[in-house]
TORSE-867723 format. One record per atom (N, C-alpha, C): residue number from 1; x, y, z; residue in one letter; atom name. Coordinates in steps of 0.02 Angstrom, whole numbers, plus 50000, padded with zeros to 5 digits. Layout:
BEGIN
+------+-------+-------+-------+------+------+
! semi !     X !     Y !     Z ! timi ! domi !
+------+-------+-------+-------+------+------+
!  NUM !     X !     Y !     Z !    a !   CA !
...
+------+-------+-------+-------+------+------+
END
This chain:
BEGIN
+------+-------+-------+-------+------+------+
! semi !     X !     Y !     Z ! timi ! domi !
+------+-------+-------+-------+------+------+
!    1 ! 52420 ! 49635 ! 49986 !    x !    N !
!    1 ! 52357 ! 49638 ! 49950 !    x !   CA !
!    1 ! 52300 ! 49619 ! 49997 !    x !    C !
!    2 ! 52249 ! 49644 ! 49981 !    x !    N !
!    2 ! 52193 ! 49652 ! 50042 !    x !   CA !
!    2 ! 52141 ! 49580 ! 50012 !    x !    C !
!    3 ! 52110 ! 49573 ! 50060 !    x !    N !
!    3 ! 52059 ! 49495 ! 50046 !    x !   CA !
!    3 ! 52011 ! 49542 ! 50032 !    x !    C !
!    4 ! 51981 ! 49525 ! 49967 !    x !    N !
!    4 ! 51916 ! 49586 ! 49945 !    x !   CA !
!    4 ! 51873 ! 49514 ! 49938 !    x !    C !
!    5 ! 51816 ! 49505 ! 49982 !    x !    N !
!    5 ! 51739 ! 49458 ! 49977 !    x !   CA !
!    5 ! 51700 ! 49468 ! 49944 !    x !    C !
!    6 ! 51684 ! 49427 ! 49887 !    x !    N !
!    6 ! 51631 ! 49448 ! 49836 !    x !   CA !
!    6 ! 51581 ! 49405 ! 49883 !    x !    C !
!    7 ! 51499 ! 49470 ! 49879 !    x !    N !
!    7 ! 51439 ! 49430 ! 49898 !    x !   CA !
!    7 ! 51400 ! 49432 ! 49826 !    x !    C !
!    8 ! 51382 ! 49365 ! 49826 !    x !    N !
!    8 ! 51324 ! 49357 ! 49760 !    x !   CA !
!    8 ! 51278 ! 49405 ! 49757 !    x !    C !
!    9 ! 51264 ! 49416 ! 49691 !    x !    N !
!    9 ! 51233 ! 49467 ! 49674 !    x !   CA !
!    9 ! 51140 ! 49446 ! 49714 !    x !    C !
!   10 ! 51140 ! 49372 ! 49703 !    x !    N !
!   10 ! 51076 ! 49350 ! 49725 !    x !   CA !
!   10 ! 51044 ! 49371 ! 49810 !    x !    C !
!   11 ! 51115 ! 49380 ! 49836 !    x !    N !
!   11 ! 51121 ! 49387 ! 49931 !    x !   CA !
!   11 ! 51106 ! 49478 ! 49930 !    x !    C !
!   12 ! 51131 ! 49525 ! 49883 !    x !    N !
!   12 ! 51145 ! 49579 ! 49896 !    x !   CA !
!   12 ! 51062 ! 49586 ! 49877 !    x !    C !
!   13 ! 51023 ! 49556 ! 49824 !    x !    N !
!   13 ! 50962 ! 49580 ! 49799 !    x !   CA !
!   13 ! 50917 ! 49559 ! 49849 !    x !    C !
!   14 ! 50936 ! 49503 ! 49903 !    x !    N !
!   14 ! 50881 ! 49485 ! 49940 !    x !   CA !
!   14 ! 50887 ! 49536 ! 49992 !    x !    C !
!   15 ! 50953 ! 49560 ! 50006 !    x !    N !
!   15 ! 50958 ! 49600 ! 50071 !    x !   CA !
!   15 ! 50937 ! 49677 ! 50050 !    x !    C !
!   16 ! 50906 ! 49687 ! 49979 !    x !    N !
!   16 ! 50871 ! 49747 ! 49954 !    x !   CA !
!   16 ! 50812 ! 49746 ! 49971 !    x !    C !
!   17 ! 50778 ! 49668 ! 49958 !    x !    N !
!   17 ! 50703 ! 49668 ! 49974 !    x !   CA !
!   17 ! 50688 ! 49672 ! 50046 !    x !    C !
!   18 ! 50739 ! 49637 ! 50096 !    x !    N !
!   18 ! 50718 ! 49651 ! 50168 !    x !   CA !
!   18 ! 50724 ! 49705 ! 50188 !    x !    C !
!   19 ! 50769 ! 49765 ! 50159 !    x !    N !
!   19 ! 50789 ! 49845 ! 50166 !    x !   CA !
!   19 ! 50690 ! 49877 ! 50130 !    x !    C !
!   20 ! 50685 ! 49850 ! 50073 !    x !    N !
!   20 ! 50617 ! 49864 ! 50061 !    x !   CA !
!   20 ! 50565 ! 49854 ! 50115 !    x !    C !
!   21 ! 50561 ! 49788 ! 50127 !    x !    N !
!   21 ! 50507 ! 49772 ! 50172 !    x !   CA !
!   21 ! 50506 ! 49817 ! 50248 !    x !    C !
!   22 ! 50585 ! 49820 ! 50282 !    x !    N !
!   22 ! 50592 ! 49861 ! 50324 !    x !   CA !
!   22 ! 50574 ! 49932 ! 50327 !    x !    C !
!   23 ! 50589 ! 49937 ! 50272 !    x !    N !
!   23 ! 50578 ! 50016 ! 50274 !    x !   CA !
!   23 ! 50503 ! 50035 ! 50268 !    x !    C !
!   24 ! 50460 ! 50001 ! 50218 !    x !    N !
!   24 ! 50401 ! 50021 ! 50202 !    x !   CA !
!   24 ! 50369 ! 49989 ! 50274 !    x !    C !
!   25 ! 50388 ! 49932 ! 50329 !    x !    N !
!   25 ! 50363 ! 49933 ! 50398 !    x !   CA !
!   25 ! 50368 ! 50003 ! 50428 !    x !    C !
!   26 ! 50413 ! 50025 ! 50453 !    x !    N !
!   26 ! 50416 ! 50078 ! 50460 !    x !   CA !
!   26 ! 50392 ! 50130 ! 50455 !    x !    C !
!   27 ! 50382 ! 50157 ! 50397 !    x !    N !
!   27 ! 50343 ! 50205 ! 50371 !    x !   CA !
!   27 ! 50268 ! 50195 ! 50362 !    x !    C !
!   28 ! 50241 ! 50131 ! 50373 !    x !    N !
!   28 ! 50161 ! 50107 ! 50393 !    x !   CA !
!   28 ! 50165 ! 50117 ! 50477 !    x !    C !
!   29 ! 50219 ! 50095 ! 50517 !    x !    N !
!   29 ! 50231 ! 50099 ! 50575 !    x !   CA !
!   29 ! 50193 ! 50017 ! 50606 !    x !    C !
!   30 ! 50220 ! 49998 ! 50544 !    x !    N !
!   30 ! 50167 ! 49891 ! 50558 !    x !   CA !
!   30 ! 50234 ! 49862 ! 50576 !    x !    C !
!   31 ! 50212 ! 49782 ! 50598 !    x !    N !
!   31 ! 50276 ! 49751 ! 50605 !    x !   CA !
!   31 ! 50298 ! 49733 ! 50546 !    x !    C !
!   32 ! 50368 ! 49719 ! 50526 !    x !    N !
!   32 ! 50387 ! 49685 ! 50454 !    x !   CA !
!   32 ! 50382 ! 49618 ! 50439 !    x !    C !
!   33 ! 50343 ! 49596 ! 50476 !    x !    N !
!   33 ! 50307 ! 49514 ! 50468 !    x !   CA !
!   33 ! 50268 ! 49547 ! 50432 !    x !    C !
!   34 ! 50189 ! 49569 ! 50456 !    x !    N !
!   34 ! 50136 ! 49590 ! 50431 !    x !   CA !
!   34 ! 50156 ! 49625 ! 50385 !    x !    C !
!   35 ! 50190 ! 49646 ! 50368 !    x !    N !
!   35 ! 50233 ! 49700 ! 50293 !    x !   CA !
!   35 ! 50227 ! 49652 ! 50247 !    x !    C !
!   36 ! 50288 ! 49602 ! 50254 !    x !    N !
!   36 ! 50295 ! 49539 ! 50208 !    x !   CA !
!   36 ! 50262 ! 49490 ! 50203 !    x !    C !
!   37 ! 50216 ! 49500 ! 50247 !    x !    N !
!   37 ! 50140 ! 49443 ! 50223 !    x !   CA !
!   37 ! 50101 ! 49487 ! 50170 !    x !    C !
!   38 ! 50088 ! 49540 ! 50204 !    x !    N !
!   38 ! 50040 ! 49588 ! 50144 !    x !   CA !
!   38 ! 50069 ! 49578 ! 50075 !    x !    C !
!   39 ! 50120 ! 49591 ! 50069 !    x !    N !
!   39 ! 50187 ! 49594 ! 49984 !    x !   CA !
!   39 ! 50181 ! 49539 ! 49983 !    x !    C !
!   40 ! 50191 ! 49476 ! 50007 !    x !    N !
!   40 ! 50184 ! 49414 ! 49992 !    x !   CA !
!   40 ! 50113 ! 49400 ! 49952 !    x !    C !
!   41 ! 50056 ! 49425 ! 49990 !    x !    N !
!   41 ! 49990 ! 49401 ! 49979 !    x !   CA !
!   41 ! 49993 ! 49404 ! 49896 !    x !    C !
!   42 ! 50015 ! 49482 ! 49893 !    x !    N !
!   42 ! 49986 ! 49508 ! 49827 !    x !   CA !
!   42 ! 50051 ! 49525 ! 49763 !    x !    C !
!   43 ! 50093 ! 49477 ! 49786 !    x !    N !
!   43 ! 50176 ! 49458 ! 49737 !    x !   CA !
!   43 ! 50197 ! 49517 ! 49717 !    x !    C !
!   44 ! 50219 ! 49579 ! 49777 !    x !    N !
!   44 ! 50244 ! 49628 ! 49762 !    x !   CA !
!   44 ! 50332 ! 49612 ! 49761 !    x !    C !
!   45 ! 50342 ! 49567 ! 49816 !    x !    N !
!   45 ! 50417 ! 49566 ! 49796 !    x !   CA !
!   45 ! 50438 ! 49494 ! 49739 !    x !    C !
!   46 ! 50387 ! 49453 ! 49698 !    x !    N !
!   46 ! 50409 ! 49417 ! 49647 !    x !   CA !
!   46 ! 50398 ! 49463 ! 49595 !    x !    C !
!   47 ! 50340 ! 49523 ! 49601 !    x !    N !
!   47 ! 50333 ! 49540 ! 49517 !    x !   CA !
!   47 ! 50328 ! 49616 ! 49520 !    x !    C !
!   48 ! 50368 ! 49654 ! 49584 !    x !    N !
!   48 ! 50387 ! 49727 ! 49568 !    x !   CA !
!   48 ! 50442 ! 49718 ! 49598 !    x !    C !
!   49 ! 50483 ! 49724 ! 49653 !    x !    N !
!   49 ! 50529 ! 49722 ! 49673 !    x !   CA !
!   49 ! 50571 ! 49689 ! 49634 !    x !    C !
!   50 ! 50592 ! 49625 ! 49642 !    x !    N !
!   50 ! 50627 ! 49604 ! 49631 !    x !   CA !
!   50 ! 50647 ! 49610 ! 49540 !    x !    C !
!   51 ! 50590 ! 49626 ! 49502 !    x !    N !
!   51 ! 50607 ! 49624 ! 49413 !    x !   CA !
!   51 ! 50614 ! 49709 ! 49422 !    x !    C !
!   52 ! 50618 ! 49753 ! 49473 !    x !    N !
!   52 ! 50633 ! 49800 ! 49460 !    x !   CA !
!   52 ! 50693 ! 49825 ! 49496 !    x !    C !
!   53 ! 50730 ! 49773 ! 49529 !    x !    N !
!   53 ! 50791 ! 49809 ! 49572 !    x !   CA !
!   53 ! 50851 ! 49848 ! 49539 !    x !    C !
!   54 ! 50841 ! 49834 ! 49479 !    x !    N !
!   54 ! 50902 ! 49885 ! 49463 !    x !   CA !
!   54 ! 50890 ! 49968 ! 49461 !    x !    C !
!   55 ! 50817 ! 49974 ! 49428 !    x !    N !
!   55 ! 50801 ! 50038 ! 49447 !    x !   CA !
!   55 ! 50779 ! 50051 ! 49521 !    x !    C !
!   56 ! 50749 ! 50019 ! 49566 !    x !    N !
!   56 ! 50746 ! 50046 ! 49637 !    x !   CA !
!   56 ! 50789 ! 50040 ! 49675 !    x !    C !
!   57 ! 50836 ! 49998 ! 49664 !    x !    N !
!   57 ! 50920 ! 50006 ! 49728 !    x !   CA !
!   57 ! 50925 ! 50059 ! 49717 !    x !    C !
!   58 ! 50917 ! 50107 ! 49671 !    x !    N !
!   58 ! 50950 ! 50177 ! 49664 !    x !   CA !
!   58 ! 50911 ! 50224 ! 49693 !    x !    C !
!   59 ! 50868 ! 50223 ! 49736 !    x !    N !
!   59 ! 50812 ! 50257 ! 49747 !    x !   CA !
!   59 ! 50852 ! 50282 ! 49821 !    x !    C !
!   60 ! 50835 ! 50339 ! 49848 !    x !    N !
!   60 ! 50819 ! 50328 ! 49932 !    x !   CA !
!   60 ! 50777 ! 50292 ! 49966 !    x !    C !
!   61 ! 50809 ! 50258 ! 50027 !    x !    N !
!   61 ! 50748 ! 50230 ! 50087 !    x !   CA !
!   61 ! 50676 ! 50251 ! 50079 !    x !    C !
!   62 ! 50690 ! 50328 ! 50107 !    x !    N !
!   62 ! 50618 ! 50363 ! 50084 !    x !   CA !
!   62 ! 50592 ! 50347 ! 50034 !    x !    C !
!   63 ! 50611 ! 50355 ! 49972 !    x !    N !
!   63 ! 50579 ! 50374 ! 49927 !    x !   CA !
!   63 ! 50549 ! 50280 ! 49898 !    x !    C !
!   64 ! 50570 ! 50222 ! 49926 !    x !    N !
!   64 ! 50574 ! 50156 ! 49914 !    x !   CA !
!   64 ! 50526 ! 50169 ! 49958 !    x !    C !
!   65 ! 50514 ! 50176 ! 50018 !    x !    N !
!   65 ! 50454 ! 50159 ! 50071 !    x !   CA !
!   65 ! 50401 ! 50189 ! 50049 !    x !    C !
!   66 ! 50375 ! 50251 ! 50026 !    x !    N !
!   66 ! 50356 ! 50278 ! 49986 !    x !   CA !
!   66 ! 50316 ! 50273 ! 49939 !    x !    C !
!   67 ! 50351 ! 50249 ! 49883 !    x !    N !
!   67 ! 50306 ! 50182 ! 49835 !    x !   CA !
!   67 ! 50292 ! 50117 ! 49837 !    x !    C !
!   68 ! 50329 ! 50076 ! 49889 !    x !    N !
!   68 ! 50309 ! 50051 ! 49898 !    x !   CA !
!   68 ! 50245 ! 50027 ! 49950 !    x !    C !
!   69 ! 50235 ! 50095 ! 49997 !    x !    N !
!   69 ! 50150 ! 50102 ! 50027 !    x !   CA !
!   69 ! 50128 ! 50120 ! 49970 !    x !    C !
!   70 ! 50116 ! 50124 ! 49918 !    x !    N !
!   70 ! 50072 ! 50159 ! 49875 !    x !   CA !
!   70 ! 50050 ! 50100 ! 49827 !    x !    C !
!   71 ! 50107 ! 50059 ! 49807 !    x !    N !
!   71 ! 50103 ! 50004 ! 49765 !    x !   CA !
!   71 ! 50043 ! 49971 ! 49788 !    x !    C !
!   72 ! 50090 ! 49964 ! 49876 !    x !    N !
!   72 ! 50046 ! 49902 ! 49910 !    x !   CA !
!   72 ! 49959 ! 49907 ! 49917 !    x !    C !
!   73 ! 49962 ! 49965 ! 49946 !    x !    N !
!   73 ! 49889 ! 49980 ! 49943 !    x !   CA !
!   73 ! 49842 ! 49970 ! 49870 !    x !    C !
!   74 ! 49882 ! 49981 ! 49823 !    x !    N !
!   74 ! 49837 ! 49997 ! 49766 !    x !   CA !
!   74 ! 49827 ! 49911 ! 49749 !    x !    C !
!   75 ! 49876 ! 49865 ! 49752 !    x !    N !
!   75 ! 49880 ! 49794 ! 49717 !    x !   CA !
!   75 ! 49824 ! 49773 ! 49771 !    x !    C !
!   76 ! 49838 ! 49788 ! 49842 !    x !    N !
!   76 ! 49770 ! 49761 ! 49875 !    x !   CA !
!   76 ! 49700 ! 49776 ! 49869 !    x !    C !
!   77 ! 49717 ! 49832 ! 49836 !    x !    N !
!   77 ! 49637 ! 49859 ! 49826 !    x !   CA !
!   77 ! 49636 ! 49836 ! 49758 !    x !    C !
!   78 ! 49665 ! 49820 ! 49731 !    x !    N !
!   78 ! 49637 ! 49773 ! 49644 !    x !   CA !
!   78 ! 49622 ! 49666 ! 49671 !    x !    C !
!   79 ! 49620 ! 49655 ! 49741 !    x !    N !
!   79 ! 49621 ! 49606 ! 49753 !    x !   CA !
!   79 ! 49541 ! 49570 ! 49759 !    x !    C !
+------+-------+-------+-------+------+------+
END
């Protein structure tokens, strides 16, 4: 019988938001510090990401980097 490792669901959701933050660096072409300060500033990963991961894990990379440049921009421009 094989050793199957459960990772907490809490570890798999954080390693969604750094796949978020990475990706939407990327696709700004910024560093992912300055990514996650910006989302930090304006609590994109306490009050979209994270209360929405069940519907965006299912998303593509793309399509996650995506809205989330679009989010970001728009919450900073309501700042």
């Amino acid at each position: 019988m094989e050793n199957i490792i459960e990772i907490p669901k809490t570890q798999v959701v954080m390693a969604f938001v750094a796949t978020c933050i990475e990706a939407t660096a990327r696709l700004l072409n910024a560093s992912y510090k300055d990514v996650y300060q910006r989302m930090k500033n304006v609590g994109l990963i306490e009050h979209y990401i994270l209360p929405h991961y069940e519907v965006l894990h299912s998303e593509s990379r793309e399509n996650i980097a995506e809205g989330m440049v679009e989010c970001l921009n728009n919450w900073e421009g309501k700042k």
